[in-house]
C-alpha positions in Angstrom: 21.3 -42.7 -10.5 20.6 -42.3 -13.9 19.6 -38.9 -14.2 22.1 -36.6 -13.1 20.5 -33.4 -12.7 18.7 -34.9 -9.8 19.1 -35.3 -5.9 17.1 -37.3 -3.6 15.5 -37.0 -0.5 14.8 -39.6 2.3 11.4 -38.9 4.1 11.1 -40.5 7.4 8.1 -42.7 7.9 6.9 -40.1 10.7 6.4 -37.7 7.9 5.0 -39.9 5.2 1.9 -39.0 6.1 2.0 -35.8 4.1 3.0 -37.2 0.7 0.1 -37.7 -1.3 -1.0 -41.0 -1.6 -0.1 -42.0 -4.9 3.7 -40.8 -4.0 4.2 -42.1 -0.3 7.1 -43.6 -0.8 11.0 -43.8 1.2 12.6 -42.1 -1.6 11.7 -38.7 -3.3 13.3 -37.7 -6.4 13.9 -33.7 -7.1 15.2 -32.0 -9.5 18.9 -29.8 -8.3 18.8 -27.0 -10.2 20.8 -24.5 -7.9 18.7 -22.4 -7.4 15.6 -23.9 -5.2 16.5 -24.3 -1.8 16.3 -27.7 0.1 13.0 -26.2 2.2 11.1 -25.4 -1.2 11.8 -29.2 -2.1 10.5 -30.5 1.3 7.6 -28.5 1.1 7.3 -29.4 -3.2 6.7 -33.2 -2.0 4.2 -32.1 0.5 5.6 -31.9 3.9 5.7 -29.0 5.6 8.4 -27.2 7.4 6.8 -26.7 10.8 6.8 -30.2 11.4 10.7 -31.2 10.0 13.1 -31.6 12.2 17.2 -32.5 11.3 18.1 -32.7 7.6 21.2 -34.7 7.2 23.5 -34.3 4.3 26.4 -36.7 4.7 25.9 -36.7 8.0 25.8 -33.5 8.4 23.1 -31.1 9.3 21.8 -28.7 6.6 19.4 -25.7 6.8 16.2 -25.2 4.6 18.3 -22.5 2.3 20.6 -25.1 1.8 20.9 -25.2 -2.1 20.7 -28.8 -3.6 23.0 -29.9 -6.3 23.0 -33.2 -8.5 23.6 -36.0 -6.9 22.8 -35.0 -3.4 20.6 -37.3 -1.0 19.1 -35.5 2.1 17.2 -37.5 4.9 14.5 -35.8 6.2 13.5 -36.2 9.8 11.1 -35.2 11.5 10.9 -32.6 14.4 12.2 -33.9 18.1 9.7 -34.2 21.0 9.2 -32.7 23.1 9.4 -29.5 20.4 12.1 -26.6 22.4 10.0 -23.4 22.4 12.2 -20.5 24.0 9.2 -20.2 26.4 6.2 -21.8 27.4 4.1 -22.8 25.0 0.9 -20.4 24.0 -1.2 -21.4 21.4 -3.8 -20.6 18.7 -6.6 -22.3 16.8 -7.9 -22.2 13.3 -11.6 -22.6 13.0 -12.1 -26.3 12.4 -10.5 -27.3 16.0 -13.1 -25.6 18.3 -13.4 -29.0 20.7 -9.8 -29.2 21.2 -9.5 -25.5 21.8 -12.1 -25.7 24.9 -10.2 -28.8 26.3 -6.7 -27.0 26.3 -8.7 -24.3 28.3 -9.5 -26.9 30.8 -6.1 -28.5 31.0 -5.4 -24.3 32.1 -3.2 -23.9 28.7 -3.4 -20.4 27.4 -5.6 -20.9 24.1 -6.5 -18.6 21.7 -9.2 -19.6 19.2 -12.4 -17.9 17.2 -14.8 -19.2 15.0 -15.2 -16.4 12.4 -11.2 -15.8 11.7 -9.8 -16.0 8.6 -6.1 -17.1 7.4 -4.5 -13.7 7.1 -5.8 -12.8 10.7 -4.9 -15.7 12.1 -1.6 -14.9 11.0 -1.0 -11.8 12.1 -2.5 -12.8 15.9 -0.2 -15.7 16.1 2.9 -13.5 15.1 1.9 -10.7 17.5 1.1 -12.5 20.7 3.9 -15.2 19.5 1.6 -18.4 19.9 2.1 -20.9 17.9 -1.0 -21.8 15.0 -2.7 -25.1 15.5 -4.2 -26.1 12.4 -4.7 -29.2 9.9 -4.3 -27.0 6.7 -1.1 -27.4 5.3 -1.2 -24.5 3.3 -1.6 -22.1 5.9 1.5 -24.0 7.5 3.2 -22.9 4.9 2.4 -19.6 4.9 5.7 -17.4 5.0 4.9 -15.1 6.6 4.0 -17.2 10.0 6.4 -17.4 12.9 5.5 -20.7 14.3 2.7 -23.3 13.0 2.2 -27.0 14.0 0.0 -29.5 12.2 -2.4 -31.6 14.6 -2.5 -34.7 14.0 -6.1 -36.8 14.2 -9.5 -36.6 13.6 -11.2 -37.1 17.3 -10.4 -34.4 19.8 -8.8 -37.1 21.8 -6.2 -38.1 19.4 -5.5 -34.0 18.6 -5.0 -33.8 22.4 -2.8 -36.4 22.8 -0.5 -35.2 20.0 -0.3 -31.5 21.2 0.8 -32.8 25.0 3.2 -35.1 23.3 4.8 -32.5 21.4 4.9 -29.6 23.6 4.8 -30.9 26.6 3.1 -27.8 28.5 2.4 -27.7 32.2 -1.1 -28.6 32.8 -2.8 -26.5 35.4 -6.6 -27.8 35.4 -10.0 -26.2 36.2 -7.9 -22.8 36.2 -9.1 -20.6 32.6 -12.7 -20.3 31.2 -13.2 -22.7 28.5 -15.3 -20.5 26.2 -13.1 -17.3 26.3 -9.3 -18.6 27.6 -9.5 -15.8 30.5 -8.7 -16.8 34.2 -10.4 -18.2 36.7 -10.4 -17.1 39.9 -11.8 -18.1 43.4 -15.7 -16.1 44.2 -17.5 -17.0 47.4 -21.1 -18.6 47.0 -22.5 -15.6 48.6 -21.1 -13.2 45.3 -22.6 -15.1 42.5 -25.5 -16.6 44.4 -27.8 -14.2 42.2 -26.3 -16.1 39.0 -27.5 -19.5 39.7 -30.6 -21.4 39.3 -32.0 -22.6 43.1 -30.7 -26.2 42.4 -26.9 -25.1 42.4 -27.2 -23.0 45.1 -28.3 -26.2 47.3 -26.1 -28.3 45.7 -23.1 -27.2 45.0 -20.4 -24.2 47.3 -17.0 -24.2 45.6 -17.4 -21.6 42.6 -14.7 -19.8 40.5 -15.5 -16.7 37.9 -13.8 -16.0 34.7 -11.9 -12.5 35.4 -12.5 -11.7 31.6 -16.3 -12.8 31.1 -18.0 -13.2 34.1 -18.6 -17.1 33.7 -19.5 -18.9 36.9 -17.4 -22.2 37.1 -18.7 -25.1 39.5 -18.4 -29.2 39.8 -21.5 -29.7 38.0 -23.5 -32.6 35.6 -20.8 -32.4 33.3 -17.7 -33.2 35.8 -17.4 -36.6 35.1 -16.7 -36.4 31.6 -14.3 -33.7 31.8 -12.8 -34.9 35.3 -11.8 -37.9 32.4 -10.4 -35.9 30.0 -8.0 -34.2 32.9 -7.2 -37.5 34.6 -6.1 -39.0 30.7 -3.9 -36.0 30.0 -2.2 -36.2 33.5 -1.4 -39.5 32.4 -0.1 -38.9 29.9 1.9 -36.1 31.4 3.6 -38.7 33.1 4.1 -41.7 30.9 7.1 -42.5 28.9 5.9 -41.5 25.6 5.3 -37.9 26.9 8.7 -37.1 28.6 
């Protein structure tokens, strides 16, 4: 290398995908001036560090603080999946992933998410009910302050879904939380909400469950088939390869 006040970093291909696109390249050249730590750099070339994983130094693991000097190479992996959480998985949503949100719910995976929240707030909810932020803004990934953030990758709710089940891997329990307030569902006999419903579900229909935090009257109705599909999918994928 000809310059030697610099150090280089190898980005994975898995994280590539962050770089900007003029820059998306194996190799990233930073400059070691001992004082920035080896997260800042990461984070300087564009990825954040929610979604890095090992960073080998000789071999050798290295923490973000690690301080760089000349001459250093790093390779940058990305994070292992499925991601360890020390418990199950809870989550919340920024604003801009209101479809996914409502089909966690359905899968019966605890799911925080509003559609008038700002950054800050978002913040503070995820640190003090200790979910972890679902969002595609990378800046408020790398907000400091944040316990635990995870970029979603995708732009239809089925690709997002997909990549939150590969990466955390939480139990599914379907048809068991309300999918427009994340409360429990629970079991009601026809005869307690029979005032609720319009004449055609009474005749039709004799299973019902109610949201314990709303109210919401839950039955098999119109709309079943589609989200009977999204269930059956992410089952699927709970038990394929790629998702163990």
């Amino acid at each position: 290398m000809d310059d030697v006040t610099t150090a280089r970093l190898r980005i994975s291909p898995e994280l590539r995908m962050f770089l900007p696109a003029s820059r998306r390249h194996e190799w990233q050249e930073v400059t070691a001036d001992h004082t920035s730590t080896l997260g800042h750099h990461v984070e300087s070339v564009g990825v954040p560090l929610t979604e890095v994983g090992p960073m080998l130094l000789d071999g050798r693991g290295v923490p973000p603080s690690h301080l760089l000097v000349p001459g250093d190479v790093v390779h940058v992996h990305p994070i292992p999946r499925p991601q360890q959480l020390p418990e199950e998985p809870r989550f919340l949503l920024d604003v801009h992933l209101g479809t996914l949100a409502r089909r966690l719910r359905l899968l019966g995976i605890d799911t925080a998410y509003h559609n008038d929240m700002d950054d800050p707030a978002l913040v503070v909810q995820a640190n003090a009910e200790r979910r972890v932020l679902l969002t595609q803004d990378r800046g408020l990934l790398r907000r400091r302050a944040l316990w635990l953030g995870a970029y979603v990758r995708g732009s239809a709710p089925t690709d997002q879904l997909r990549d939150l089940l590969e990466r955390f891997a939480p139990p599914l329990r379907p048809w068991t939380r309300c999918t427009a307030c994340n409360g429990v569902l629970v079991p009601v006999g026809k005869d307690e909400v029979e005032a609720l419903l319009e004449a055609g579900t009474r005749r039709s229909y004799d299973a019902y469950g109610r949201c314990a935090s709303c109210g919401q009257v839950y039955w098999h109705g119109a709309h079943s088939g589609h989200l009977e599909e999204i269930v059956q999918s992410a089952q699927e994928w709970a038990n394929s390869a790629i998702y163990r």
